[in-house]
C-alpha positions in Angstrom: 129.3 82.1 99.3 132.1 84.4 100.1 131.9 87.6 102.1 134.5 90.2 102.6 135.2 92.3 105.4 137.4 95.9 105.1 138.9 97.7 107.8 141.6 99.8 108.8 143.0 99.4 105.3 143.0 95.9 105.6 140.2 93.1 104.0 139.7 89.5 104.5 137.4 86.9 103.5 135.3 84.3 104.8 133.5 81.6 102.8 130.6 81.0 104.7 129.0 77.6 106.0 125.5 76.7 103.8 123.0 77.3 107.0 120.3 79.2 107.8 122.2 82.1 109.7 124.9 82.5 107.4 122.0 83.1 104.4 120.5 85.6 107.0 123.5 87.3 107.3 124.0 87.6 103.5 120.6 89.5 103.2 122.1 92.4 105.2 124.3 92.9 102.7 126.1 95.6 102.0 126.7 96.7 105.7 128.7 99.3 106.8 129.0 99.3 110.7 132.2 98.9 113.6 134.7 96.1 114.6 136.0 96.6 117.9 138.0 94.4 120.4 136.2 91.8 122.4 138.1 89.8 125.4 141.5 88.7 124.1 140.5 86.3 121.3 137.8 88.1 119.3 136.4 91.3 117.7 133.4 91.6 117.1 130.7 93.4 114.5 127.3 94.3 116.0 124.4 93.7 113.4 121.3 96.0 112.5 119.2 93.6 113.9 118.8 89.8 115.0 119.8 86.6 112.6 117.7 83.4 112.4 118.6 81.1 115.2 117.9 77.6 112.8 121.5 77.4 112.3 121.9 76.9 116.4 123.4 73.1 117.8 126.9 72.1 118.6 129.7 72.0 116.8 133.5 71.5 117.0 136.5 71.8 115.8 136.6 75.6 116.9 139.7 77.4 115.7 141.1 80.9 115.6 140.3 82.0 111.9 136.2 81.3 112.7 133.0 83.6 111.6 130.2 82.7 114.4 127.1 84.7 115.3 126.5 85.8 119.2 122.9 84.8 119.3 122.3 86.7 122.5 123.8 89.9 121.8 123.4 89.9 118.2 126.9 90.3 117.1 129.0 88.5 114.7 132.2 87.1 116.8 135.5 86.5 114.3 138.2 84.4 116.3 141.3 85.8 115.6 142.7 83.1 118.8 140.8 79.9 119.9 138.2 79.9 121.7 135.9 77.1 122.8 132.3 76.4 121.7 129.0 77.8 123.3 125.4 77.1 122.8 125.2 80.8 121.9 127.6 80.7 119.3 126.7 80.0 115.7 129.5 79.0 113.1 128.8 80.7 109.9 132.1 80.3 107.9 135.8 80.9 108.3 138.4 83.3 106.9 140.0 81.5 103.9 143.3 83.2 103.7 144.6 84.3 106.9 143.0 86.5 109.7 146.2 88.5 110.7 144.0 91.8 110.1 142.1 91.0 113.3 144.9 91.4 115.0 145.3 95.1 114.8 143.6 96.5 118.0 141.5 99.5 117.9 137.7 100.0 116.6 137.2 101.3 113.2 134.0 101.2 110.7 133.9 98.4 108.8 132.3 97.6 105.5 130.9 94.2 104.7 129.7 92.9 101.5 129.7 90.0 99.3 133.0 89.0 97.5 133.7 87.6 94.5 
């Protein structure tokens, strides 16, 4: 499955990992909510409410271009630089072409819905 994300007149996509969370997350859908700036690597969407947690356990390979939930805070985080991975973090996808559009700074509503 393949979410979109549009902001700033900008969209990307993520094709999402087959877990628990990331089917959560689809259920949501259509959201429309904020992305705003988080630490130097990140921005970051906060949800209506809490995800399912089954998805939780390590992982690796983390990489700028990843979708991951913030179990604690209930946010999604999307890496737009690397980062490394926490028992908080859930991977639910990764942007499929490109994530430059997290790299323009500010906070701005954001839509997210299902693509293609």
């Amino acid at each position: 499955m393949r979410i979109r994300f549009t902001f700033a007149d900008r969209s990307l996509d993520a094709v999402l990992t087959d877990n628990p969370t990331a089917r959560d997350l689809v259920t949501l859908l259509p959201l429309e909510l904020t992305i705003e700036d988080y630490s130097t690597n990140e921005k970051i969407v906060r949800l209506p409410r809490n995800l399912s947690e089954e998805a939780s356990g390590p992982f690796g390979n983390e990489a700028a271009g990843d979708l991951c939930y913030y179990a604690p805070w209930g946010n999604l985080a999307l890496f737009h630089a690397g980062y490394r991975y926490s028992r908080s973090l859930i991977r639910l996808g990764r942007f499929e072409a490109g994530y430059d559009a997290l790299l323009t700074r500010g906070e701005f509503p954001v839509s997210v819905e299902r693509a293609g």
